[in-house]
C-alpha positions as CSV (number, residue, x, y, z in Angstrom):
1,X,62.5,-47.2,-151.3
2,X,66.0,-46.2,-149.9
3,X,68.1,-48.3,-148.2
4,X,69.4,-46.0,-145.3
5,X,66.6,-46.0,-142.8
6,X,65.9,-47.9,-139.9
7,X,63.7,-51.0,-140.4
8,X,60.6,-52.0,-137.6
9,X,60.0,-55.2,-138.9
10,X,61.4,-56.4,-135.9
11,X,59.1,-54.5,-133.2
12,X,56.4,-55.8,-131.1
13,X,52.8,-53.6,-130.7
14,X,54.6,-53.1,-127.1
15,X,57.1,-51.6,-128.5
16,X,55.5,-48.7,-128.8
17,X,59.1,-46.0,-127.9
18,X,61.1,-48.1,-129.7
19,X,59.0,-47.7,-133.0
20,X,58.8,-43.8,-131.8
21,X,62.4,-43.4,-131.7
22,X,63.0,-45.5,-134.8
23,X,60.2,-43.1,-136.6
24,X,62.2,-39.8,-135.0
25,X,65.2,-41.2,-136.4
26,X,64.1,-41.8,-139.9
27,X,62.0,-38.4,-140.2
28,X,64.0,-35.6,-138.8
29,X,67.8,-37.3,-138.4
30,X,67.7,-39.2,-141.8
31,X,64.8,-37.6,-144.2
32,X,63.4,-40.4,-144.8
33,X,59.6,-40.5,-146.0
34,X,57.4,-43.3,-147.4
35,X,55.7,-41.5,-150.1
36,X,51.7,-42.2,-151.5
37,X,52.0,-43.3,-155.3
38,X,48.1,-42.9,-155.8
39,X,47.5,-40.9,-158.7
40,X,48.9,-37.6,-158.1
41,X,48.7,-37.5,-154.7
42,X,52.3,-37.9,-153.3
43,X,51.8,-36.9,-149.7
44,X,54.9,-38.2,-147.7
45,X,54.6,-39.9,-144.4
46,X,57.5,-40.7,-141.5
47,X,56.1,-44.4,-141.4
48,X,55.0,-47.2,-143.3
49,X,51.9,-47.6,-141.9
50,X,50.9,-43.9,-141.9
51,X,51.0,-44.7,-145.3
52,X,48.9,-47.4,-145.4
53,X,46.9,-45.8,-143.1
54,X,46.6,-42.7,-145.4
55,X,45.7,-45.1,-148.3
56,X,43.2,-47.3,-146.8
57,X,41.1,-44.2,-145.1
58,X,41.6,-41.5,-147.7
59,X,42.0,-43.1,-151.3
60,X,39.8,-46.7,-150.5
61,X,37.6,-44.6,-148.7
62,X,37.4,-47.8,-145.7
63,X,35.9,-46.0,-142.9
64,X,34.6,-48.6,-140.1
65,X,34.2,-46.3,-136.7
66,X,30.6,-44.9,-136.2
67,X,29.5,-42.7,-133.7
68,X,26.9,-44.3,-131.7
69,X,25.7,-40.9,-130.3
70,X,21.9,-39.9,-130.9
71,X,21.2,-38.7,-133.9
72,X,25.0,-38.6,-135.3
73,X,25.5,-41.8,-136.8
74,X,29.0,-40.0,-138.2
75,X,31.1,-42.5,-139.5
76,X,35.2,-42.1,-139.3
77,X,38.5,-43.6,-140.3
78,X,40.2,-44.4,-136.8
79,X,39.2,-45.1,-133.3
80,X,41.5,-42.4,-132.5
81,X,39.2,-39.9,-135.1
82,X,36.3,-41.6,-133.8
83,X,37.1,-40.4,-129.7
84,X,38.2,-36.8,-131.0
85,X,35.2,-36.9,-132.5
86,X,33.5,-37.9,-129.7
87,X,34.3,-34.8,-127.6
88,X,32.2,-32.6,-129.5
89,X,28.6,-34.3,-127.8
């Protein structure tokens, strides 16, 4: 991992514009990206936990959010996936 990007180990889940602003800075001012190191995959993200995120949902295949509309039953990654989701009914 490089050394010359701003850390959020520091930040609060209220926090939430400072770790947007501390994201902005690392992606577009300093170019710095957390890359996946699942085999061959290599996609790049602007934060840690995108990362983890992307690993978790994608290569773990952990998806916990269920659509509890009738006769759906679809079964997503995020709550955030879950409400886009959600719009369609």
């Amino acid at each position: 991992m490089l050394s010359n990007h701003i850390t959020i180990n520091t930040l609060t889940k209220n926090d939430d514009q400072q770790f947007k602003h501390i994201n902005h800075l690392n992606s577009i001012h300093l170019n710095f990206r957390f890359m996946c190191d699942w085999s061959e995959c290599h996609k790049q993200f602007t934060a840690k936990q995108y990362l983890n995120d992307h690993k978790k949902y994608v290569h773990l295949k952990d998806k916990t959010f269920t659509c509890n509309e009738e006769n759906c039953g679809k079964i997503l990654p995020t709550k955030v996936r879950l409400n886009r989701h959600k719009v369609i009914h």
